[in-house]
C-alpha positions in Angstrom: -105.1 -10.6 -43.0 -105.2 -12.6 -40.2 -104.6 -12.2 -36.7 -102.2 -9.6 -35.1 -99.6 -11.3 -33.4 -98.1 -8.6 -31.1 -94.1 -8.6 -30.8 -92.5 -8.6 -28.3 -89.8 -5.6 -27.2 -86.6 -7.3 -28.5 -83.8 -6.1 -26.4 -80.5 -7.5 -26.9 -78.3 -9.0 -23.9 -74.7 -8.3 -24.5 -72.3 -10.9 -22.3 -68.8 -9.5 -21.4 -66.2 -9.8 -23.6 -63.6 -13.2 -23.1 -61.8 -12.1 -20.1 -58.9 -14.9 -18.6 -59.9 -15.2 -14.8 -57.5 -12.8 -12.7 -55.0 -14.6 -11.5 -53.1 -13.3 -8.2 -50.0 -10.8 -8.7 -46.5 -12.4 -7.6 -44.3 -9.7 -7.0 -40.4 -11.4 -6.8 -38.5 -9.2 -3.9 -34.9 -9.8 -4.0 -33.0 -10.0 -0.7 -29.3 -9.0 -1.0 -27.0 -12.3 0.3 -26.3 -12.0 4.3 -23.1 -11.3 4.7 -21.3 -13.3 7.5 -19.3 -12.0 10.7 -15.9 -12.8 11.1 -17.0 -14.7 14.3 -19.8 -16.5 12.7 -17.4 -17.9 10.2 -15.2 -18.7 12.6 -17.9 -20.9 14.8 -17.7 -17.8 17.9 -20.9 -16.0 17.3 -21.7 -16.0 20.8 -18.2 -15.9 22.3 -17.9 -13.0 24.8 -14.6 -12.3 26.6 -14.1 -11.9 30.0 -11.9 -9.4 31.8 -10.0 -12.5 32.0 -9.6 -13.4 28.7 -8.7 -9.9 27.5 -5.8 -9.9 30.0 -4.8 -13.3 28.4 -5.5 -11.7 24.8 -3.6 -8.7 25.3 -0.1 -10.6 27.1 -0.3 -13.2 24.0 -0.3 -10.0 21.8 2.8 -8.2 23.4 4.6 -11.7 23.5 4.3 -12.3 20.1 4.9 -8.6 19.5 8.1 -8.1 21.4 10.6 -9.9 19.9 9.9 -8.1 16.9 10.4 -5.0 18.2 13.5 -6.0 20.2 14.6 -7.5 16.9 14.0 -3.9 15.0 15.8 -1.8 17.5 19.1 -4.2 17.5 19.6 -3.2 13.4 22.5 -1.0 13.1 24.2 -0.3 10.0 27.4 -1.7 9.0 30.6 1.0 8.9 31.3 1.6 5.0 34.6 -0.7 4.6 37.8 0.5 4.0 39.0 2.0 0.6 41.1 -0.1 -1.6 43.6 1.8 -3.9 43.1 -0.3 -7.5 44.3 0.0 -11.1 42.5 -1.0 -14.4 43.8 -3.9 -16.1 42.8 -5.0 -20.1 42.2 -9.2 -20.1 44.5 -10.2 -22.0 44.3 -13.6 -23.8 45.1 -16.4 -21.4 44.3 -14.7 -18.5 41.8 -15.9 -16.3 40.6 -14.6 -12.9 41.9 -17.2 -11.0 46.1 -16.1 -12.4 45.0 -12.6 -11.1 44.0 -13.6 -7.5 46.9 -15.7 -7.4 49.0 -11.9 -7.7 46.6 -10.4 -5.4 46.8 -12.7 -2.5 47.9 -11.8 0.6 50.3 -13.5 1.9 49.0 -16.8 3.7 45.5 -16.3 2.1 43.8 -19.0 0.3 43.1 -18.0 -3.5 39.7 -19.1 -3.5 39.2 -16.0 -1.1 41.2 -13.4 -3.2 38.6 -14.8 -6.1 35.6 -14.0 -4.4 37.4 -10.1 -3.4 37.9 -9.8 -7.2 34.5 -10.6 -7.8 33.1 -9.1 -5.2 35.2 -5.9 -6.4 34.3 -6.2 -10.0 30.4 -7.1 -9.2 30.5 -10.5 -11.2 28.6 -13.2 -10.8 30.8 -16.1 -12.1 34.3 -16.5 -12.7 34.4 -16.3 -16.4 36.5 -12.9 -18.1 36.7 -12.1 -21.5 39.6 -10.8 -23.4 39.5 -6.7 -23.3 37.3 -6.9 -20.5 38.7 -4.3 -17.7 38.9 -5.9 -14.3 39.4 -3.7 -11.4 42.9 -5.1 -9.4 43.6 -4.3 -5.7 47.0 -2.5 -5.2 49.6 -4.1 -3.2 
């Protein structure tokens, strides 16, 4: 046999396994929306009032307030109006509204007016009556 050849220690080198190279973390914040002032969205952000201009402020505010309040205290209810002694009348056929307020009518009152009382009286909204419809009639 020949020469001897002595081996050498084998020992194995191992390389890490495929790893990407780190990256940096992004961490996404979310900021809620900035909500506006009423003064900002008005363009007055850095308005301040004076004594002055409170004064001003607060006369504008009672002017404009008055006149309602004035206006409130003047409303007075009406006195109920006075009771009208009626009778119920059938439509007949060929009666119209207009042959009834002409009975009605006071003397020296136009008829257009005693139409609008019998309407007014009879809560109706047009002219028009129907045969068997019963009409409310003021007493003479």
């Amino acid at each position: 046999m020949g020469d001897v050849i002595p081996l050498r220690q084998y020992s194995p080198t191992y390389q890490p396994a495929y790893a990407p190279a780190p990256r940096p973390v992004v961490v996404r914040t979310y900021e809620l929306p900035r909500t506006r002032t009423i003064a900002e969205r008005l363009g007055l952000a850095g308005l301040r009032l004076t004594r002055r201009g409170r004064v001003v402020l607060v006369l504008l505010a009672m002017i404009l307030v008055a006149p309602m309040v004035t206006w409130g205290a003047t409303a007075v209810a009406s006195s109920p109006g006075e009771p009208t002694e009626v009778r119920v009348h059938a439509v007949q056929p060929g009666e119209t509204l207009w042959g009834f307020a002409k009975e009605v009518a006071k003397p020296g009152e136009d008829v257009r007016h005693a139409v609008a009382r019998l309407q007014d009286l009879n809560n109706m909204s047009s002219g028009a009556v129907r045969v068997g419809e019963l009409l409310l009639l003021p007493e003479e």
